[in-house]
Residue, then its C-alpha position, 0 to 999 in steps of 0.5 A: x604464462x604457460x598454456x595450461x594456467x590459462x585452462x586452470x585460470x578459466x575453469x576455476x572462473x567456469x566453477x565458480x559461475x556454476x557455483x554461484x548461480x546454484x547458490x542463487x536458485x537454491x535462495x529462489x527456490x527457498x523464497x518461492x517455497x516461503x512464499x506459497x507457504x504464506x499463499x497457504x496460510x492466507x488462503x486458510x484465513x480468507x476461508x474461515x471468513x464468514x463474507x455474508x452472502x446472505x446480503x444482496x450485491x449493491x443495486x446496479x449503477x443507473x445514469x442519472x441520465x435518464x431519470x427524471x430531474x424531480x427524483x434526482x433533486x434530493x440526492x445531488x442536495x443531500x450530496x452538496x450538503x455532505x460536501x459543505x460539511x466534509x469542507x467545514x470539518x476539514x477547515x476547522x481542522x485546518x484552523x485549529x492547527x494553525x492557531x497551533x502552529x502561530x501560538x506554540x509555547x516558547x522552548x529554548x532547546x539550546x543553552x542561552x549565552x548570556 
C-alpha cells in the first residue's frame, strides 16, 4: 500500500471520531436541555402546592429513656395491641389466600385425549 493511503485511511478514521463524538454531545445536550425543562416543570408544580405551614413540626423525638415507666405504659400497650392486630389481619389474609390456593376450581387448559 503506498504512504499516502495510510494518511487517507487514518484521517477518514480521525473524522469519523470527530464526527461521532459531536453527534453524542449534540444527544447530551439535548437530553440535558429536556431535562431541565422537566426540572422547570416540576418546580412550578411544587410552588403551586399549598404545604400548610399553618400546622406545627412533629414534636421533638424524646427517649423514652429518661421518662418514667408509669406514663410509658400505655403507649408500648397500645403499640403491642396494634401489632397483634396488624399480625391477625395479615394471618387472615394469608388464610384466605391458601383456601384459595387448596380449593381452585378444576380447569382443563389442554384438550383431554380420551
Amino acid at each position: 500500500m503506498p504512504w499516502w493511503s495510510w494518511i487517507l485511511l487514518w484521517t477518514c478514521l480521525f473524522l469519523a471520531l470527530l464526527g461521532m463524538l459531536a453527534w453524542f454531545g449534540y444527544a447530551l445536550f439535548r437530553k440535558a436541555v429536556r431535562t431541565m425543562e422537566a426540572l422547570e416543570a416540576l418546580a412550578s408544580q411544587v410552588a403551586g402546592l399549598d404545604l400548610a405551614p399553618e400546622l406545627s413540626p412533629r414534636p421533638r423525638f424524646r427517649s423514652a429513656v429518661f421518662e418514667e415507666t408509669a406514663d410509658v405504659l400505655p403507649a408500648v400497650e397500645l403499640g403491642r395491641a396494634e401489632q397483634a392486630h396488624r399480625r391477625q389481619i395479615r394471618r387472615d389474609r394469608l388464610v384466605a389466600r391458601g383456601k384459595l390456593l387448596q380449593h381452585a376450581p378444576f380447569t382443563q387448559r389442554t384438550d383431554s385425549h380420551a
